[in-house]
C-alpha positions in Angstrom: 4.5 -2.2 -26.4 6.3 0.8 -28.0 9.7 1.5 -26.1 8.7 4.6 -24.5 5.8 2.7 -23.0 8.5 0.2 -21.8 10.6 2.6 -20.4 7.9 4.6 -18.4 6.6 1.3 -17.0 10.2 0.9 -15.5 10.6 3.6 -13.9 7.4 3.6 -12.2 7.8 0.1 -11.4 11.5 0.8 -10.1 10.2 4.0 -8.1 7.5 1.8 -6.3 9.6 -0.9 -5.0 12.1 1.7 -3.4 9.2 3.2 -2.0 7.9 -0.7 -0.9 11.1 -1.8 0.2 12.3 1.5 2.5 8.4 1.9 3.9 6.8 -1.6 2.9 3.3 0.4 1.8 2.4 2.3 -1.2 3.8 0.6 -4.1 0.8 -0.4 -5.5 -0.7 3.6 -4.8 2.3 5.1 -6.9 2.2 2.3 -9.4 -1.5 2.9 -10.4 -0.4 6.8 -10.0 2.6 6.5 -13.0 1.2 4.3 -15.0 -2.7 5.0 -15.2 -2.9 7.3 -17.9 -0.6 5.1 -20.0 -2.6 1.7 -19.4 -5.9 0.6 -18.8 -6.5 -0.7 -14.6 -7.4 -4.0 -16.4 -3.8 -4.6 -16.7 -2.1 -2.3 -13.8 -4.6 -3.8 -10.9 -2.7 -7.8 -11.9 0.4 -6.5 -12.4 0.4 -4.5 -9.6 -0.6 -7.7 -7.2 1.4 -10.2 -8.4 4.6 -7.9 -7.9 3.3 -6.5 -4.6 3.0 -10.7 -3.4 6.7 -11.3 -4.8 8.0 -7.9 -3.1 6.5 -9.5 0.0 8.2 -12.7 -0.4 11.6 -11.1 -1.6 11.1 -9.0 2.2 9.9 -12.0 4.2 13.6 -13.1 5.1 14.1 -10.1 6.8 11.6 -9.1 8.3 9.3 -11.9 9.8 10.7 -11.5 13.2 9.7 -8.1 13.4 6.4 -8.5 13.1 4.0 -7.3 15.5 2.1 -10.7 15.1 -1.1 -9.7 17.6 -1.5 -6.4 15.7 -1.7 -8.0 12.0 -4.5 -11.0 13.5 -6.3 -8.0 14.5 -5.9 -5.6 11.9 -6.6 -8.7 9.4 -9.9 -10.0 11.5 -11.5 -6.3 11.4 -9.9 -5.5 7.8 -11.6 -8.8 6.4 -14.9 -7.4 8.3 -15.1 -4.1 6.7 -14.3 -5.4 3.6 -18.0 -6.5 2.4 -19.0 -2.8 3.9 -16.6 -0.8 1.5 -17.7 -3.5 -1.7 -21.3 -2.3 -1.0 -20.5 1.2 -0.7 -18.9 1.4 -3.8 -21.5 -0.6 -5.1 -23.8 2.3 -4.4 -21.5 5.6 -4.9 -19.6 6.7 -7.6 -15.6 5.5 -7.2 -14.3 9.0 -7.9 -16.1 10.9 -4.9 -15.2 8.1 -2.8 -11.9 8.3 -3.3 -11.6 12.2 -3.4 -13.1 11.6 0.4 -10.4 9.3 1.7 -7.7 11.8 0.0 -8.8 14.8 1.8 -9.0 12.9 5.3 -5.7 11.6 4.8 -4.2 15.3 3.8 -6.0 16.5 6.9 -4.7 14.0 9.2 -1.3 13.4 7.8 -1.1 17.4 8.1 -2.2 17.3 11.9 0.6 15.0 12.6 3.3 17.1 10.7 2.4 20.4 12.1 0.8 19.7 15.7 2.5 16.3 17.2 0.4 14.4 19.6 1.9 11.5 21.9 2.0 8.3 19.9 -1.7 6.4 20.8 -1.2 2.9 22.4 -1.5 -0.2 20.8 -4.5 -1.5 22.6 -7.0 -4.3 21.0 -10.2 -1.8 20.5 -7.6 0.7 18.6 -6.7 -2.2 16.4 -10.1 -3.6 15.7 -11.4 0.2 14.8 -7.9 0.6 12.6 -8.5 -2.5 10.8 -12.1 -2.3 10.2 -11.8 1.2 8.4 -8.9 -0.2 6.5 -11.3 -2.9 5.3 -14.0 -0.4 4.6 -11.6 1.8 2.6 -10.2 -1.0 0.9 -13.3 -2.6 -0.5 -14.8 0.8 -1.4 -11.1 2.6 -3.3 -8.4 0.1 -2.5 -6.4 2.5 -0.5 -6.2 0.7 2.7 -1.9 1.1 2.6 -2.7 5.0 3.1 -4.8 4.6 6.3 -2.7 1.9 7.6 0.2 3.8 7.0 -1.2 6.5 8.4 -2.2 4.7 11.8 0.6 3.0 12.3 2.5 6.0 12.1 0.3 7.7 15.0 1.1 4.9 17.6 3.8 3.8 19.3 5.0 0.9 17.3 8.7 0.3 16.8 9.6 1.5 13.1 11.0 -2.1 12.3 8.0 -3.5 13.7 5.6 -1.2 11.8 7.3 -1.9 8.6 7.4 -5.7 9.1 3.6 -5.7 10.0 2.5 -3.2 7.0 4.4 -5.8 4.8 2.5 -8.9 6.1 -0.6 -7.7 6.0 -0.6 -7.1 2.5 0.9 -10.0 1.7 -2.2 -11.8 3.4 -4.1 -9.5 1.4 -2.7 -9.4 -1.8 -3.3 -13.3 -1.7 -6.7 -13.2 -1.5 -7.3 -10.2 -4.1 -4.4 -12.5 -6.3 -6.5 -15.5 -6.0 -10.0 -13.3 -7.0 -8.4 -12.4 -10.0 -6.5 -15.0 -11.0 -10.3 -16.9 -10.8 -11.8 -14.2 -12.9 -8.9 -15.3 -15.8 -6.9 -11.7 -15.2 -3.7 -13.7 -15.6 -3.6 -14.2 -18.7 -0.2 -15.0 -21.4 1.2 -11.3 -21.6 0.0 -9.9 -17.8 2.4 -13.1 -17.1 5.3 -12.2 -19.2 5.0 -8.1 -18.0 5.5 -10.0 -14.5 8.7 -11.9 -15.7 9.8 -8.8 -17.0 9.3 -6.3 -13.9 11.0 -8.9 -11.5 14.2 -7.9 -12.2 13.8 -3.6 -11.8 11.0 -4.5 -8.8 14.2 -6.8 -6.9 16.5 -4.4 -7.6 14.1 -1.6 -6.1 13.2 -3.1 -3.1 16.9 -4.1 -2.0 17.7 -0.5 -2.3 14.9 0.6 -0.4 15.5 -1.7 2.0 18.6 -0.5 2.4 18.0 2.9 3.1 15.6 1.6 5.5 18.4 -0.1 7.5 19.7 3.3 7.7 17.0 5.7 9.0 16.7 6.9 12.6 13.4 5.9 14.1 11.9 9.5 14.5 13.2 10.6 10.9 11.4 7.4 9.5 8.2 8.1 10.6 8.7 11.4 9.5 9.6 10.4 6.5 6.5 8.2 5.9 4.1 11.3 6.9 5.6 13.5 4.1 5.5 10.1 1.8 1.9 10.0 2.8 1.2 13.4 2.2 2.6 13.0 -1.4 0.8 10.0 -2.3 -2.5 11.7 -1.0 -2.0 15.0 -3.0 -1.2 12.2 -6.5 -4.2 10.3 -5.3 -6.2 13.4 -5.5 -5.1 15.1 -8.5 -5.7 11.4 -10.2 -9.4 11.0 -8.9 -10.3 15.0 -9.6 -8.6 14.5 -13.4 
């Protein structure tokens, strides 16, 4: 790889894992967002979950007691549900209008929330199965289920911690099973391995710096933070599938 190449890969890689380490979602949405022009999704889509699984593993230390452990079996049960649903729909629709559709409700929400605050919607077991089950839909169909978690979570009343920790679980969980898939289907292969070994070290130092700041936000400016974040990553998102 030329070394311009090189150097663009690590700076989107580097930018991602702040972004994963302050938010713990959206690494692998601004990954495929820097670096999909440059390189085909044959090679972003491993890369891209193999570091998101060592990110999570780098995090788990410090985060596994915040976990809202009753809201990732829930959100995991209904996301693994939808899952088929969104595989079929994609199956049947183009991938571009499909993702320009998840965009523009996201933008729409995301500015809702901004604008026009409601009171935060309780945590309550039919909210979770409905929250997971769309995440599983939209995952299957555009792979975009960090936005509309992120986006949920953001409109209850979870603690901040809490949210983070549980965001960075369930894609672990997830990222196993989708790591596994490809891994089976002989994605892995000599130099997606060595671009791995090579992005530890700028995706570490990324997500301890991220983390950091996290360590440092007020609650309410976090999840304000994360609704601008979201709003920027649906406005790339869009501009990506429309181009």
């Amino acid at each position: 790889m030329p070394w311009d190449g090189l150097l663009i890969a690590a700076v989107v890689i580097f930018a991602a894992a702040l972004l994963r380490g302050y938010a713990g979602f959206g690494f692998s949405t601004l990954l495929v967002a820097g670096l999909i022009f440059r390189f085909p999704a044959s090679q972003i889509v491993p890369l891209s979950i193999a570091l998101e699984i060592l990110a999570s593993l780098g995090q788990a230390r410090g985060i596994h007691r915040d976990i809202d452990r009753r809201a990732l079996v829930f959100l995991l049960l209904a996301g693994f549900a939808g899952n088929p649903i969104g595989v079929v729909l994609l199956s049947h629709m183009p991938d571009a209008p499909l993702r320009i559709a998840v965009h523009v409700v996201i933008l729409v929400a995301v500015s809702a929330l901004l604008f026009h605050p409601t009171r935060p919607v309780a945590r309550q077991a039919p909210v979770l199965l409905i929250a997971g089950f769309v995440a599983g839909v939209v995952n299957g169909a555009t792979a975009l289920s960090g936005l509309v978690l992120g986006l949920f979570l953001t409109a209850t009343d979870i603690d901040p911690r809490a949210m983070r920790a549980t965001m960075i679980a369930y894609f672990f969980v997830t990222d196993i099973w989708a790591g596994g898939l490809l891994a089976i289907a002989g994605h892995y292969d000599r130099d997606t391995l060595a671009a791995i070994l090579a992005a530890v070290p700028v995706l570490a130092l990324g997500v301890w710096l991220g983390g950091r700041a996290f360590a440092t936000t007020a609650s309410a400016l976090f999840r304000r933070r994360v609704l601008w974040l979201l709003l920027a990553l649906s406005i790339a998102g869009l501009a990506m599938a429309i181009l």
